[in-house]
N, CA, C and O of each residue as an XYZ file, in Angstrom:
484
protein
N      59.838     48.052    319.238
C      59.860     49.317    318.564
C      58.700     49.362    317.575
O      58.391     48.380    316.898
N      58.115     50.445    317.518
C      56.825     50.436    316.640
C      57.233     51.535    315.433
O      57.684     52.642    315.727
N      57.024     51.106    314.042
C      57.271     51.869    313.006
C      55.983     51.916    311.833
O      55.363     51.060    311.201
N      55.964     53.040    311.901
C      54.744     54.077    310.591
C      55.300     53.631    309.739
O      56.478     53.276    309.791
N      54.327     53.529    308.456
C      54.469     53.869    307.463
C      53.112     53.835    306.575
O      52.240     53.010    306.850
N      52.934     54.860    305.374
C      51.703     55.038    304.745
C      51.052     53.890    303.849
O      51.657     53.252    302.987
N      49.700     53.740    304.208
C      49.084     52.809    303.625
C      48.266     53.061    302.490
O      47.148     53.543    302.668
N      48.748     52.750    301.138
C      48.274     53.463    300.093
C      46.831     52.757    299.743
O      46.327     51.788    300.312
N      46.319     53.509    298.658
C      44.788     53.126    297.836
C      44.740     52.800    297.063
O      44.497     53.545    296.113
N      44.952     51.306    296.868
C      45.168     50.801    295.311
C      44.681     49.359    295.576
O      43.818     49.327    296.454
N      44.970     48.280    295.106
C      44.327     47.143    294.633
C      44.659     46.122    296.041
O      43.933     45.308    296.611
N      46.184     46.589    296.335
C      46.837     45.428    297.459
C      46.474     46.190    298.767
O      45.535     45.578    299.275
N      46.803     47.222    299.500
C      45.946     47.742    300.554
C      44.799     48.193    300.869
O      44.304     47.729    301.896
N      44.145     49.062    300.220
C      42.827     49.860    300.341
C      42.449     49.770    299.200
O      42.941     50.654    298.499
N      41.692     49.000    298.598
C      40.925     48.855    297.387
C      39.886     49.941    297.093
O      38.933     49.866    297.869
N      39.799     50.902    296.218
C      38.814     52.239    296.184
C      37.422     52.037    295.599
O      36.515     52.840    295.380
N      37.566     50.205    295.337
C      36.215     49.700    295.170
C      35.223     50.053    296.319
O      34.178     50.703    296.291
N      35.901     49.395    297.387
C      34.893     48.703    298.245
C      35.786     49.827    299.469
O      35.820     49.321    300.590
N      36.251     50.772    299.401
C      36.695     51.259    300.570
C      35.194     52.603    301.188
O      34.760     52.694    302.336
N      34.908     53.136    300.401
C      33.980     54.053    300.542
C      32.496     53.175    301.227
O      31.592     53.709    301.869
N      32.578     52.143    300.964
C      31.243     51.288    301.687
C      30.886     51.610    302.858
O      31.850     51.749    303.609
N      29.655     51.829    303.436
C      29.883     51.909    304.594
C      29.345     53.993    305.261
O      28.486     54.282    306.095
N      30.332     55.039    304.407
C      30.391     55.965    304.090
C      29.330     57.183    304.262
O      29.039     57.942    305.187
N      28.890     57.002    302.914
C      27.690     57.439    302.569
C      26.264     56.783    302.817
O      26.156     55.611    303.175
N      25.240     57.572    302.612
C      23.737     57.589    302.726
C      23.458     55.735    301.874
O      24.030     55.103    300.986
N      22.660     55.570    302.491
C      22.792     53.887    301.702
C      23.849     53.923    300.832
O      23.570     54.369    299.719
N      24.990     53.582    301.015
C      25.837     53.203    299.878
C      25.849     53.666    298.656
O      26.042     52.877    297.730
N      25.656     54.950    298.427
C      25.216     55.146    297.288
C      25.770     56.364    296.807
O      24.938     57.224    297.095
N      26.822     56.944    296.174
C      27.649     57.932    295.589
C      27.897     57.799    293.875
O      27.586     56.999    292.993
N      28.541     58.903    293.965
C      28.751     59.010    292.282
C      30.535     58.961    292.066
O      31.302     59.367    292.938
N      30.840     58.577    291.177
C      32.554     58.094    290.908
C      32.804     58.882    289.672
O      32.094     58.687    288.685
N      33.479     59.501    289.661
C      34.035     60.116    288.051
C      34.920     59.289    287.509
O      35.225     59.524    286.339
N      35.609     58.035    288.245
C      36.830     57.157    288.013
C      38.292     57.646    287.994
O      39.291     57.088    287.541
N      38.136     58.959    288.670
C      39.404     59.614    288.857
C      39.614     60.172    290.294
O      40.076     61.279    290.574
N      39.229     59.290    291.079
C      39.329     59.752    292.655
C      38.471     60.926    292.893
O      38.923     61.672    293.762
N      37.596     61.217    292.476
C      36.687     61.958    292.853
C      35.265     61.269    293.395
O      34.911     60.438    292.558
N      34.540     61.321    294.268
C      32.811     61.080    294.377
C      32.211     61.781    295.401
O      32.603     62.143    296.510
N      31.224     61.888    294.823
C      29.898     62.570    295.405
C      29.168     61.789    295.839
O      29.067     60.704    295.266
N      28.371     62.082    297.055
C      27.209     61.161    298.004
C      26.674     62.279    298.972
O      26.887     63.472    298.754
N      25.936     61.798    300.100
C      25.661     62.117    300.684
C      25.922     61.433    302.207
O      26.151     60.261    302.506
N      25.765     62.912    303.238
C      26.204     61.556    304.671
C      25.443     62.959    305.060
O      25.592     64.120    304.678
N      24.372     62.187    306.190
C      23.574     62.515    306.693
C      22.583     63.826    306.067
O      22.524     64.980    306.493
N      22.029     63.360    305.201
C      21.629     64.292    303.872
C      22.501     65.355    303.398
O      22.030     66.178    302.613
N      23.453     65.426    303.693
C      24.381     66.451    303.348
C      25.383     66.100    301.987
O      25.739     64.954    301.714
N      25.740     67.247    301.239
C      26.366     66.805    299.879
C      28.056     66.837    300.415
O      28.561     67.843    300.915
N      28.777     65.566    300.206
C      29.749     65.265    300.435
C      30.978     65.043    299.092
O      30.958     64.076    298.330
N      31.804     65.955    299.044
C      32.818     65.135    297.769
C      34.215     64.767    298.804
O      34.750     65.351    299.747
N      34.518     63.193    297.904
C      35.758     62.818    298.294
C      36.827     63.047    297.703
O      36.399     63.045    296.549
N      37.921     63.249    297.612
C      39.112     63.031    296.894
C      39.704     62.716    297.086
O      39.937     63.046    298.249
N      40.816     61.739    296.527
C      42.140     61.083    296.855
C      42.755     60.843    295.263
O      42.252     61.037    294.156
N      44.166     60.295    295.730
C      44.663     60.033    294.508
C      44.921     58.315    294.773
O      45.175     57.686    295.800
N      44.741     57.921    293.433
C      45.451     56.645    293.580
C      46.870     56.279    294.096
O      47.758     56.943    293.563
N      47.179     55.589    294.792
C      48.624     55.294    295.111
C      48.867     56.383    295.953
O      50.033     56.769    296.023
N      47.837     57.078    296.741
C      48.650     58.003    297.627
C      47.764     57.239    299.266
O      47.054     56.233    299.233
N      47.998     57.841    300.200
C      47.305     57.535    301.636
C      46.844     58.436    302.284
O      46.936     58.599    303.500
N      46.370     59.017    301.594
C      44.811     60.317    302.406
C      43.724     60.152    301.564
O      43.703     59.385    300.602
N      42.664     60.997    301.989
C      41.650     60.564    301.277
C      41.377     62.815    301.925
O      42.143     63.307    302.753
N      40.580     63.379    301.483
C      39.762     64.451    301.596
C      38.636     64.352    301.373
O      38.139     63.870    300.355
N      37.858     64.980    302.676
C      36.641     64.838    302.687
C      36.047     66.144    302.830
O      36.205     66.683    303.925
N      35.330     66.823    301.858
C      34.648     68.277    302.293
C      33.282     68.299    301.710
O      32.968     68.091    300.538
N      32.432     68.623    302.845
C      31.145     69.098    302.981
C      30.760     70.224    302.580
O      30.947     71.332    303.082
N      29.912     69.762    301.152
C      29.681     71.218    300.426
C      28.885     71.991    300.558
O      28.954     73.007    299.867
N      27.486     71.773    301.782
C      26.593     72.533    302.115
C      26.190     72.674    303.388
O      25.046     72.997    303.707
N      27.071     72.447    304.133
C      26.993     72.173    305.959
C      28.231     72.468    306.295
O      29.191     72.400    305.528
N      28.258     72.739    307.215
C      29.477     72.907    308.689
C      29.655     71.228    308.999
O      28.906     70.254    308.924
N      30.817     71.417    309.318
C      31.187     69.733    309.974
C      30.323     69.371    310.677
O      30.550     69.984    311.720
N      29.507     68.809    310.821
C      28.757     68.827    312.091
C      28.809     67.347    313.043
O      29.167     66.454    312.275
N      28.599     66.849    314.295
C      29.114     65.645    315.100
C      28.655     64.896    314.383
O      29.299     63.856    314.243
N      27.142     65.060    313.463
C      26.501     63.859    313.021
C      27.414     63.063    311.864
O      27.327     61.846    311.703
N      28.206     63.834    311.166
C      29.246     63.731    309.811
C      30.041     63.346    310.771
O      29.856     62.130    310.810
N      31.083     63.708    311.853
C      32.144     63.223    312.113
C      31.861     61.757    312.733
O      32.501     60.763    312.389
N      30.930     61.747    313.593
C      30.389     60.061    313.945
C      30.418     59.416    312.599
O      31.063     58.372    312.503
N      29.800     59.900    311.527
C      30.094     58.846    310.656
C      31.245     58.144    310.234
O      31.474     56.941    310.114
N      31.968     59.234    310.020
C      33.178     59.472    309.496
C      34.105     58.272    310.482
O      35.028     57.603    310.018
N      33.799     58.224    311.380
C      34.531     57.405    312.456
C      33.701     55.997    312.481
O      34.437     55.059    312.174
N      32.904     55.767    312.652
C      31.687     54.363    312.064
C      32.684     53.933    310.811
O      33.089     52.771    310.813
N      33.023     54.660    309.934
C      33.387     53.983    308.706
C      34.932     53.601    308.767
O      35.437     52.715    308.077
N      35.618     54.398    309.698
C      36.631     54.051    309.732
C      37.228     53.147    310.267
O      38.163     52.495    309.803
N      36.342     52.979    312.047
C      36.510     51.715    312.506
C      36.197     50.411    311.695
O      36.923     49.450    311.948
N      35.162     50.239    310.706
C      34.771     49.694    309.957
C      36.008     49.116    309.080
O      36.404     47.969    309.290
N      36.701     50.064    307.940
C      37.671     49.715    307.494
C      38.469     49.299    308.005
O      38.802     48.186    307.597
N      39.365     49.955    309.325
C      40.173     48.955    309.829
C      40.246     47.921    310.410
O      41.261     47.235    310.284
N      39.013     47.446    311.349
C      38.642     46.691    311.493
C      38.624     45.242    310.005
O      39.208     44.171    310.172
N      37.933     45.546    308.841
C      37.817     44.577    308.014
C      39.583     44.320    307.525
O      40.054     43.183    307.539
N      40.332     45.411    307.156
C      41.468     44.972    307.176
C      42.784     44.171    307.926
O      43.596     43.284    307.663
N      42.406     45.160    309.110
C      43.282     44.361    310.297
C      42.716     42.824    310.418
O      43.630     42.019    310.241
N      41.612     42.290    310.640
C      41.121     41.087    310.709
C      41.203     40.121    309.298
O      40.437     39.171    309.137
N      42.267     40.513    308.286
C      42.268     40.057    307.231
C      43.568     39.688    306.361
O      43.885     39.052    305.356
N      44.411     40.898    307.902
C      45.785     40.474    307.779
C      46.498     39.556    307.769
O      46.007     38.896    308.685
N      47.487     38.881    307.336
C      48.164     37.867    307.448
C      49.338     37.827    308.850
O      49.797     36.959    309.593
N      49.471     39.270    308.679
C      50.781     39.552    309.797
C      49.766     40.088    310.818
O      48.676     40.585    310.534
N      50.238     39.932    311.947
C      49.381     40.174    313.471
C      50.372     41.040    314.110
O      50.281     41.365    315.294
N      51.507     41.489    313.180
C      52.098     42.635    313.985
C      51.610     43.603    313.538
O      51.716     44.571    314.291
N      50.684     43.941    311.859
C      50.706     44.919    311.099
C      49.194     45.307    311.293
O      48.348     44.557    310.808
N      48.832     46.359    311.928
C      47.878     46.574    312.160
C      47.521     48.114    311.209
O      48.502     48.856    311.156
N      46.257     48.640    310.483
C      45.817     49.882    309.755
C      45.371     50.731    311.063
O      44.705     50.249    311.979
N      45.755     51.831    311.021
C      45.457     52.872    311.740
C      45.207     54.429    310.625
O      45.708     54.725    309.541
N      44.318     55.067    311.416
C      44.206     56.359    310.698
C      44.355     57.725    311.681
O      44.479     57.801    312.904
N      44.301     58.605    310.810
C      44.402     60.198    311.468
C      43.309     61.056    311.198
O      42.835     60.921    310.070
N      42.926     61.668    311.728
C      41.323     61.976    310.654
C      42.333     63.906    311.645
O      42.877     64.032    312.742
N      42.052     65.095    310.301
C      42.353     66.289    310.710
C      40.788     67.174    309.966
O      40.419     67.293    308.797
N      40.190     67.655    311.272
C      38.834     68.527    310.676
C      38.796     69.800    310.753
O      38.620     70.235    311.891
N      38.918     70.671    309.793
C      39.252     71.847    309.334
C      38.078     72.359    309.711
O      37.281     72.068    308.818
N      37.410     73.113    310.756
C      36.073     73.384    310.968
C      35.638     74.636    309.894
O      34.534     74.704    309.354
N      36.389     75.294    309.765
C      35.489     76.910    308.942
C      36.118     76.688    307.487
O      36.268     77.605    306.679
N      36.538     75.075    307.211
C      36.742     74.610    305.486
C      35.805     74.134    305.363
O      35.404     74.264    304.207
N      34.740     73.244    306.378
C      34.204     72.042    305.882
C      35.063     71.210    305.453
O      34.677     70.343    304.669
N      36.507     71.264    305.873
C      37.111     69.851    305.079
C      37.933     68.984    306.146
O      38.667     69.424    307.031
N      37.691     67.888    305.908
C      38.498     66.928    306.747
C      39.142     65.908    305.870
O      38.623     65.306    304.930
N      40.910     65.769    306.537
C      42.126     65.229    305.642
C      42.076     63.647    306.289
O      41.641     63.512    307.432
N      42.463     62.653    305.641
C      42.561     61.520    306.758
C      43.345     60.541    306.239
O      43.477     60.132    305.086
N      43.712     60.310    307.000
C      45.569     59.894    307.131
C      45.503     58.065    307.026
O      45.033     57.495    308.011
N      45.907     57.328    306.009
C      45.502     55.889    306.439
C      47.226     55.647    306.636
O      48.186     56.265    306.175
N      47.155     54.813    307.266
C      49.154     54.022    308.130
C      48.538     52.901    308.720
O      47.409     52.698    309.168
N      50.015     51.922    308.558
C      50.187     50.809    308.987
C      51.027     51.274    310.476
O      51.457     52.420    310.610
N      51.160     50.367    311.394
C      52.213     50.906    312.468
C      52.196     49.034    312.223
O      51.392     48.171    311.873
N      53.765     49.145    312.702
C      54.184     47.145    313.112
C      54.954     47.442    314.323
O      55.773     48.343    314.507
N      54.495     46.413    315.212
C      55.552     46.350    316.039
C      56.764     45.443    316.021
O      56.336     44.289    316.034
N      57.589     45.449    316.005
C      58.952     45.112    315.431
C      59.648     44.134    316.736
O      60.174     44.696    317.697
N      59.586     42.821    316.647
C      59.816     42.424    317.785
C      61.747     42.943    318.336
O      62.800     43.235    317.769
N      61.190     42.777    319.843
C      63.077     43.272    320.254
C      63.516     42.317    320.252
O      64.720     42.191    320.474
């Protein structure tokens, strides 16, 4: 049996240090220290938001249309993250998975971070 549940952004799952790596234009954004930052992905002006202790993150593009070149990224970084997490796990049933939802005429895309385990029978 396989069971969800949300994988929050804080110190023990998704660290909001080092989670955005990867992301943006060389690594390189701005942090207000309140779940907010600004960067760029694919010269385009990008703000993030999330809250601490929650498991989405929002992503909206403030001067472009979604465009494939942003969503390839967007997916580069994600395989990225789960990848570094899943390979870092202790449990080999508990694997990070995400949801990515792209709002085309918002510019905004929601994205969903979860654990799924499979639960032996």
């Amino acid at each position: 049996m396989k069971t969800e549940f949300p994988c929050p952004i804080n110190e023990k799952d998704l660290c909001s240090d080092v989670l955005f790596d990867d992301l943006f234009d060389d690594n390189t954004y701005c942090c207000d220290g309140h779940g907010v930052l600004i960067g760029f992905i694919h010269r385009h002006v990008v703000k993030i938001s999330y809250r601490y202790g929650s498991s989405s993150v929002r992503l909206e593009v403030l001067d472009h249309p979604l465009s494939s070149d942003i969503k390839s990224r967007i997916i580069q970084w994600l395989e990225i993250v789960c990848t570094g997490v899943n390979e870092n796990s202790l449990d080999a049933n508990t694997k990070l998975h995400t949801t990515v939802f792209y709002y085309e005429n918002t510019r905004i895309s929601d994205i969903i971070f979860k654990y799924s385990t499979d639960e032996p029978t």
